[in-house]
C-alpha positions in Angstrom: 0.0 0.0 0.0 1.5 3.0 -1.3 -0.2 5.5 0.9 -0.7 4.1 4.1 -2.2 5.6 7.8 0.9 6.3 10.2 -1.2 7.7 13.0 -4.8 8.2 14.1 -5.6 11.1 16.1 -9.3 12.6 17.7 -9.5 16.3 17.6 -13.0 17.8 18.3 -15.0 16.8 15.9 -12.8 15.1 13.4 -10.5 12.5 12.9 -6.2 13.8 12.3 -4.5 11.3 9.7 -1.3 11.2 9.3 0.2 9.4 6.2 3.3 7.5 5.5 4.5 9.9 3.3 4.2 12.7 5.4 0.8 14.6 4.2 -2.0 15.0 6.7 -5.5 15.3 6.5 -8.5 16.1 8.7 -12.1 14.0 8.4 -14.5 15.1 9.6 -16.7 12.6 12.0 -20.5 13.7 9.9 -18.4 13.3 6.9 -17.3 9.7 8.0 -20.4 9.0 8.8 -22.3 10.1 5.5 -19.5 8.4 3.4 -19.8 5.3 5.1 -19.6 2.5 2.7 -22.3 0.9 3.8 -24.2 3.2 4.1 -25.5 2.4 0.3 -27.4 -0.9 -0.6 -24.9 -3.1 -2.6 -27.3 -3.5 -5.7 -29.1 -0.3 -6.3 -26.7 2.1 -4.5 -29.6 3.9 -2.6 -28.5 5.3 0.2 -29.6 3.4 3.6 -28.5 5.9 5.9 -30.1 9.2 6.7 -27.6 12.0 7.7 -30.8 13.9 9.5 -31.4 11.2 12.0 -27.5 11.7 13.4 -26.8 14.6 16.4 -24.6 16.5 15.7 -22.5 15.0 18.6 -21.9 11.6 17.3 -18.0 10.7 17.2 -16.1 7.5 17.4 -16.1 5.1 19.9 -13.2 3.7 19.0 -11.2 3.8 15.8 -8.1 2.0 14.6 -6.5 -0.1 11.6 -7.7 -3.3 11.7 -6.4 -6.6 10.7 -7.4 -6.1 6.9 -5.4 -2.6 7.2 -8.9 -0.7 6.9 -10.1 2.4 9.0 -12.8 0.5 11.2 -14.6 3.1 13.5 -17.0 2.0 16.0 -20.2 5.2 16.4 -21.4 6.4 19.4 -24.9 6.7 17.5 -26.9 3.9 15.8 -25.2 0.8 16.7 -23.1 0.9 13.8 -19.5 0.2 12.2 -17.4 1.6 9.4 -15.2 0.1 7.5 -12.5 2.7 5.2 -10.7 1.9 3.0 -6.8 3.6 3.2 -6.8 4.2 -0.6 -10.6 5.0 -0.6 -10.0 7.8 2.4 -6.3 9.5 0.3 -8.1 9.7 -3.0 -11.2 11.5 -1.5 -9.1 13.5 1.4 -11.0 16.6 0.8 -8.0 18.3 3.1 -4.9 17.0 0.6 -7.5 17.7 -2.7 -8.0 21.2 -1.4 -4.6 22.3 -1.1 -3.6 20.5 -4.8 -6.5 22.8 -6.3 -5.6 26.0 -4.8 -1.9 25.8 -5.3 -2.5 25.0 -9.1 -3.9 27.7 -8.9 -1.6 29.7 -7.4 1.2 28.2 -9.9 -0.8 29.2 -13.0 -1.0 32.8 -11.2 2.5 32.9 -11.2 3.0 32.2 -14.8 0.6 34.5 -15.6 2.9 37.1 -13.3 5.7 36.4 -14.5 4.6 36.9 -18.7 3.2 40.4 -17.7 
């Protein structure tokens, strides 16, 4: 696994990732929770899980890699268990995603600059 979890840490309302390769990102715990994988049914992809019902005070229970190196976090709401995939959580780490948009952006500014 190219890109795997060093370190797992609670802050507030979100969950601090640290990666292998040194980037970080933040997820937030309602995010988790809404991008659940199963929170769709497996054949239609409807979505079985209804982000309304949840308080905003639900967090992790517990949380750590498990033994098929997946994010497995147990709720404090609903009686429920998630299991991320590593890869999965990197490629949609809104946090890491961010900061690749904005300094592309930031980079074509500077070409831009610099021909004026």
């Amino acid at each position: 696994m190219t890109n795997a979890i060093s370190k797992i840490t609670k802050n507030g309302s979100s969950l601090n990732v640290e990666w292998k390769d040194g980037e970080k990102s933040n997820f937030n715990f309602l995010w988790l929770r809404d991008n659940c994988p199963t929170a769709h049914d497996k054949d239609s992809r409807h979505r079985m899980f209804n982000i309304l019902e949840t308080s905003t005070n639900i967090e992790p229970k517990t949380y750590k890699i498990n033994n098929e190196n997946k994010l497995e976090i147990v709720w404090s709401e609903g009686n429920h268990t998630s299991y991320y995939d590593q890869e999965w959580l990197r490629k949609n780490c809104y946090t890491i995603n961010n900061k690749k948009k904005y300094s592309s952006l930031i980079n074509y500014g500077i070409v831009l600059y610099k021909k004026i």
